[in-house]
C-alpha positions as CSV (number, residue, x, y, z in Angstrom):
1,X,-9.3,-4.1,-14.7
2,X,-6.2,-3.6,-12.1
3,X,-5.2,-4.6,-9.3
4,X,-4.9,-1.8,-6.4
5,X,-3.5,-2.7,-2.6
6,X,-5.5,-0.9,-0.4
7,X,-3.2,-1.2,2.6
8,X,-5.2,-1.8,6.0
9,X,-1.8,-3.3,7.9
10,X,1.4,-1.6,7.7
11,X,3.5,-3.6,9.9
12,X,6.5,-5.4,8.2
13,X,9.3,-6.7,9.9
14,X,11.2,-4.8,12.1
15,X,8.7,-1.8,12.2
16,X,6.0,-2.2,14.5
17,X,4.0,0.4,13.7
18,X,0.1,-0.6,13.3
19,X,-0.3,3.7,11.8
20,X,1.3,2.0,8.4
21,X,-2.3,1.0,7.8
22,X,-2.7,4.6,6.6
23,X,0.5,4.9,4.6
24,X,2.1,2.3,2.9
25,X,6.1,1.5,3.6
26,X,8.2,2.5,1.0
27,X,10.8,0.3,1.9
28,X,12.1,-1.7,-1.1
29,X,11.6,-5.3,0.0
30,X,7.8,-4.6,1.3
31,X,6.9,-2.5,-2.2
32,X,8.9,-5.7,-4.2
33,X,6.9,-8.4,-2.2
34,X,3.6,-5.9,-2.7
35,X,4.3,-6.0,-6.8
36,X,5.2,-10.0,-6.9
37,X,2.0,-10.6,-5.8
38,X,0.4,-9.1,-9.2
39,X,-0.9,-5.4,-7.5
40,X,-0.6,-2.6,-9.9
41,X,-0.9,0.7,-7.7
42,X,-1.5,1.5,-4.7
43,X,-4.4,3.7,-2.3
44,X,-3.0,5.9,0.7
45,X,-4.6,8.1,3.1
46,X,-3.5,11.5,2.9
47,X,-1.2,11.8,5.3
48,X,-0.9,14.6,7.7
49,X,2.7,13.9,8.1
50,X,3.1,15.3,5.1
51,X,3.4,18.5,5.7
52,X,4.3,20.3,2.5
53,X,3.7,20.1,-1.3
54,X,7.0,18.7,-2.3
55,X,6.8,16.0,-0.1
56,X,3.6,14.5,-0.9
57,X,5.4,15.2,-4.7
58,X,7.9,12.7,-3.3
59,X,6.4,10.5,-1.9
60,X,4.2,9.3,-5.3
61,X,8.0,9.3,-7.0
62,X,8.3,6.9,-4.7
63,X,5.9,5.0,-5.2
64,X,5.8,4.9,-8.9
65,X,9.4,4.1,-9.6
66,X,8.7,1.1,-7.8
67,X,6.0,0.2,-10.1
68,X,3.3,1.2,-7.7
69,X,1.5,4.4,-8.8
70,X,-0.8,5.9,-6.1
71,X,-4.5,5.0,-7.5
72,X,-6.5,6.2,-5.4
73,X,-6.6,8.5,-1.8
74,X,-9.6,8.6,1.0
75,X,-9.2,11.1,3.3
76,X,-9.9,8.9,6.7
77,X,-10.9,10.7,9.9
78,X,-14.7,11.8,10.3
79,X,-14.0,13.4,6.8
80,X,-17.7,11.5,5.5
81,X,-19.5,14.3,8.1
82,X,-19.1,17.3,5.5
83,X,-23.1,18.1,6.5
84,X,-22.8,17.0,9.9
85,X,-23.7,20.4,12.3
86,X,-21.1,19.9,14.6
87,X,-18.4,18.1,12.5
88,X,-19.2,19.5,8.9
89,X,-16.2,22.7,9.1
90,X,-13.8,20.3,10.1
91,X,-14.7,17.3,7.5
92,X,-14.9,19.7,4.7
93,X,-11.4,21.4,5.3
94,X,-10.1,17.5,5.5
95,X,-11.6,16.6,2.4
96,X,-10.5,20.0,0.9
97,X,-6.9,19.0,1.7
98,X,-7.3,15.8,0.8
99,X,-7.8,17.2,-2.7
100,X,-4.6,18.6,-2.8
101,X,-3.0,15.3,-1.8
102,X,-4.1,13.1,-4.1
103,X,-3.3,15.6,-7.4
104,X,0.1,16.4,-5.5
105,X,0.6,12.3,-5.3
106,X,-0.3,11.7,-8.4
107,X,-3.7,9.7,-7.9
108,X,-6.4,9.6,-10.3
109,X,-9.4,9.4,-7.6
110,X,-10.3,10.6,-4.5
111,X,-12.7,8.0,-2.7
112,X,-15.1,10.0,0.0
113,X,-18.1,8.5,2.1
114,X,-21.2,10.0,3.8
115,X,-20.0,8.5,7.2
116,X,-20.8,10.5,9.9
117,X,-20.4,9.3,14.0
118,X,-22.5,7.6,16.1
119,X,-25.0,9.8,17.3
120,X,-25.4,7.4,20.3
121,X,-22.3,6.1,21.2
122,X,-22.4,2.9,23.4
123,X,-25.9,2.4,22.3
124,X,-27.2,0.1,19.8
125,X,-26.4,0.4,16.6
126,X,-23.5,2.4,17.0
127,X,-20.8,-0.2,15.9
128,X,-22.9,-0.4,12.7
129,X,-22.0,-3.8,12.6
130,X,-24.4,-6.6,12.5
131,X,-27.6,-5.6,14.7
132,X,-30.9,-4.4,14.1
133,X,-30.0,-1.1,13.9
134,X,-27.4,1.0,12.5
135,X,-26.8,4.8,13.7
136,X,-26.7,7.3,10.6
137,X,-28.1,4.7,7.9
138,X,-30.0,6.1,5.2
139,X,-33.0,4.2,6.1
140,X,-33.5,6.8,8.9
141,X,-32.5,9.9,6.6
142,X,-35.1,12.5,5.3
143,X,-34.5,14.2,1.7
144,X,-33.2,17.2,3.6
145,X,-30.0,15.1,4.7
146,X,-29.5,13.7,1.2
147,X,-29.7,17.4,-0.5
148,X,-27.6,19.2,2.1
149,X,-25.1,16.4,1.3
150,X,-25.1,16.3,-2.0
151,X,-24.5,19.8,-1.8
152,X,-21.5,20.0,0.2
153,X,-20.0,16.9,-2.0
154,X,-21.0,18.5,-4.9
155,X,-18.4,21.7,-3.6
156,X,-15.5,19.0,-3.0
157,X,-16.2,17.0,-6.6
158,X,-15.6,20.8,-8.3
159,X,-12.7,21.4,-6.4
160,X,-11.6,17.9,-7.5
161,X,-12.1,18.2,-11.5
162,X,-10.3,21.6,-11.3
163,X,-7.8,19.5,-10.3
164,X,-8.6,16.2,-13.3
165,X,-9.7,13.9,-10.2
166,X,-12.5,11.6,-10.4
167,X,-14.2,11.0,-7.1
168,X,-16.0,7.9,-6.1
169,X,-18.5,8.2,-3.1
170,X,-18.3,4.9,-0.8
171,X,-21.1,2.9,-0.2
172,X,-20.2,2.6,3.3
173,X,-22.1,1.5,6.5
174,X,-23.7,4.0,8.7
175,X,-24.0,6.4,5.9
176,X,-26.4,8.0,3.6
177,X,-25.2,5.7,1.0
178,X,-24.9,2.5,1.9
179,X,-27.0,0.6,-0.2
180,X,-27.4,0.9,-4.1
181,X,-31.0,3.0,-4.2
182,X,-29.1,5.8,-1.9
183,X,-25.9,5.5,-3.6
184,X,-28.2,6.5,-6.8
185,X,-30.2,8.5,-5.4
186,X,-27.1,10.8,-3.8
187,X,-25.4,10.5,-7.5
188,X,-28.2,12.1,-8.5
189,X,-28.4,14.7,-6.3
190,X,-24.7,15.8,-6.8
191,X,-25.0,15.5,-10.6
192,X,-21.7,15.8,-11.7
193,X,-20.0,14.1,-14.3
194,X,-16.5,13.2,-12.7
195,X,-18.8,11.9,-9.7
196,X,-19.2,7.7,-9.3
197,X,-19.8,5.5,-6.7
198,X,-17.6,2.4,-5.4
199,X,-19.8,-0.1,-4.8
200,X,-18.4,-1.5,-1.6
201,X,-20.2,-4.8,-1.0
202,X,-18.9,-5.9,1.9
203,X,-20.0,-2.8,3.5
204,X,-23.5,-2.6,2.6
205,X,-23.5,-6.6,4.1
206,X,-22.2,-6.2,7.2
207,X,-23.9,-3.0,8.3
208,X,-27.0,-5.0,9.5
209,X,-27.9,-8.1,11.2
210,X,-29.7,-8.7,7.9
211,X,-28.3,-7.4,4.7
212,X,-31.3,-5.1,3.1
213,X,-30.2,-5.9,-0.3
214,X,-28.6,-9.2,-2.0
215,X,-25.2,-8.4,-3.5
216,X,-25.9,-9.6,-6.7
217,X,-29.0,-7.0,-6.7
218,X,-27.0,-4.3,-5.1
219,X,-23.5,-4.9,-7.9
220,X,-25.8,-5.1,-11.1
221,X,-27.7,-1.6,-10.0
222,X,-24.5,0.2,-9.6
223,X,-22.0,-1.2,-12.1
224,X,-22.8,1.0,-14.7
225,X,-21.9,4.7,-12.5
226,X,-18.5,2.7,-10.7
227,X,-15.9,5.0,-10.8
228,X,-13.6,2.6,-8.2
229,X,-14.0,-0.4,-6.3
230,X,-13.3,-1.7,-3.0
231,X,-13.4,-5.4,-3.1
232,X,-13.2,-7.4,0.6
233,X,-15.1,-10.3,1.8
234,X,-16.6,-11.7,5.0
235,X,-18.2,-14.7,6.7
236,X,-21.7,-14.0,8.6
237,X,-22.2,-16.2,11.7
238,X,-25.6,-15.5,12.7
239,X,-26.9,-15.4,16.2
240,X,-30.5,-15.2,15.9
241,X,-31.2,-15.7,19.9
242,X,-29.4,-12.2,20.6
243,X,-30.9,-10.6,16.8
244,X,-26.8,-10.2,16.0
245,X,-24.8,-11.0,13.1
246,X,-20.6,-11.6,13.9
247,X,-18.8,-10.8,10.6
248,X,-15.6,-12.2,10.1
249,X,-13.2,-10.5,7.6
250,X,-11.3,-13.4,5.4
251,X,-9.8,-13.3,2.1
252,X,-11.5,-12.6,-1.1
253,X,-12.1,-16.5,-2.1
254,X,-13.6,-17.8,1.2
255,X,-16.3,-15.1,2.3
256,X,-19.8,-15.1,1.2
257,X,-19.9,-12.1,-1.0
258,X,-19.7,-14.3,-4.6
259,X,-17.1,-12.0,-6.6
260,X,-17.2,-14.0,-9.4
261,X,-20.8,-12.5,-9.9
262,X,-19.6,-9.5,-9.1
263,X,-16.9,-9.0,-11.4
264,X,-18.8,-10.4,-14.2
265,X,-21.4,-7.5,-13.7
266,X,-18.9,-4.8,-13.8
267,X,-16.8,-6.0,-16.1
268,X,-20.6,-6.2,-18.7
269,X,-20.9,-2.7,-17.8
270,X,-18.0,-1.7,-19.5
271,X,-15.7,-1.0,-15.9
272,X,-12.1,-1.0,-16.3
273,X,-11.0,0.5,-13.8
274,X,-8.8,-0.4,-10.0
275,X,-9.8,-3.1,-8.2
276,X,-8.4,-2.3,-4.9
277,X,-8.3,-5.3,-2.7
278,X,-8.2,-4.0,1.0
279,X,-6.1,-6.3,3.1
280,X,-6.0,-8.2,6.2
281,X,-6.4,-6.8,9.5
282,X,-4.4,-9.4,11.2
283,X,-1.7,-11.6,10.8
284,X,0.7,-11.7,7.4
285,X,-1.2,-9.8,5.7
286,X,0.8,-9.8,2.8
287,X,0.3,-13.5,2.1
288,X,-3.4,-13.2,2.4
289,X,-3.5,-10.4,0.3
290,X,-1.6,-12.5,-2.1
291,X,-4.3,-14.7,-2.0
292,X,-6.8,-12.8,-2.8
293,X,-4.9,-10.6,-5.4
294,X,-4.3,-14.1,-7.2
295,X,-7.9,-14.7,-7.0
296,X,-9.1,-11.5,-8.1
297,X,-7.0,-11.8,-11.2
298,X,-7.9,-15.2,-12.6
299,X,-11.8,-13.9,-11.9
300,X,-10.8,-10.9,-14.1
301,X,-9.0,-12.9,-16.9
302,X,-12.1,-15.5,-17.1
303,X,-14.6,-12.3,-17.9
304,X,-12.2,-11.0,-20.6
């Protein structure tokens, strides 16, 4: 298995800019400090400042003659709507493009979700974080939302293997997969061979006050159809007087998602495959990224 920075803060010294969380900074010193810390590639949103063929073609030189290779793209944005009635045109032409990105940067996959916005906004649920509830969970789907779905990601995973990507659907909260029966289940329903899942754990945890699956249960069912893999970890502080659960985002070794279960289960289904480690939120990220990058590693040399 490698190591792959998923970037989710940009800023370094003197830029400013919190909209490098999308796009990583090519500047020398950041991607040198980025490989020191033992990652192997990189994932990147495709960017819309980008605006032509050559310069996406660029920007993966870029990247890979600093020893960073673009893994992996996600196309960001509402693009997880693609069945959505309102939002579906304009998800699918993201997606589309974001197609085109990732075989003009060079990446191997193209990571989607079934995300699609709250249906309620300011109501409950619609953080999907921690309560009851959770707007647009697959508990609350029919079959109908599933197969019109599967349908429209079955168009973009076509368009992808024309193009020799693999494309790994998110388990992802507030989605129709975000949990390993409808990550299955929606595999199923797309049915197509360059088509996996990435088994985001620390997703499916924090989506609900009470996660509906353990982990370990949720890893061992969907090791065997990973195509990619998010890896990030969180501490739950429960509040069981307001029915709420505060998630804390931390680094990989101190949440209480137990990797080194994890990683044992992937790695005895035969994944070998990125591990992309997204970062910290806050602070120097790069040190805590480090961190966990370090951690992540010895994890994956113990299962060898």
């Amino acid at each position: 298995m490698k190591l792959c920075y998923a970037v989710r803060r940009g800023v370094f010294y003197p830029d400013q800019s919190e909209d490098r969380s999308d796009l990583p900074h090519t500047d020398p010193a950041y991607l040198r400090l980025v490989r020191e810390a033992g990652f192997e590639a990189v994932e990147i949103q495709a960017a819309r400042s980008d605006r032509s063929e050559q310069e996406v073609r660029d920007r993966g030189a870029r990247f890979r003659d600093a020893g960073l290779p673009v893994a992996a793209v996600r196309a960001g944005g509402h693009s997880g709507a693609v069945a959505h009635p309102r939002e579906g045109t304009h998800a699918r032409t993201i997606m589309r493009a974001a197609v085109d990105y990732a075989a003009w940067v060079g990446a191997g996959v193209l990571n989607a979700t079934c995300s699609t916005p709250p249906h309620s906004p300011g109501m409950p649920g619609a953080a999907r974080q921690g309560e009851r509830v959770a707007q647009g969970a697959s508990r609350y789907a029919t079959e109908a939302d599933f197969v019109e779905t599967a349908r429209r990601l079955r168009e973009i995973a076509q368009l992808a293997a024309d193009k020799g990507l693999v494309m790994a659907v998110e388990m992802h909260q507030g989605s129709l997969v975000d949990n390993s029966w409808s990550a299955l289940h929606m595999l199923e329903l797309i049915d197509m061979p360059n088509v996996g899942v990435n088994p985001d754990l620390a997703n499916m945890f924090r989506e609900f006050d009470q996660p509906e699956e353990s982990c370990e249960a949720a890893i061992v069912a969907l090791a065997p159809k990973t195509t990619y893999w998010h890896v990030k970890n969180m501490k739950r502080v429960v509040i069981p007087e307001l029915n709420r659960t505060v998630l804390l985002k931390v680094a990989l070794d101190q949440g209480d998602i137990d990797f080194r279960f994890a990683i044992s289960a992937v790695a005895a289904a035969g994944y070998d495959g990125y591990v992309a480690i997204e970062g910290a939120i806050a602070g120097d990220q790069l040190s805590e990224d480090a961190r966990s990058a370090a951690y992540a590693r010895q994890l994956i040399n113990q299962v060898r």
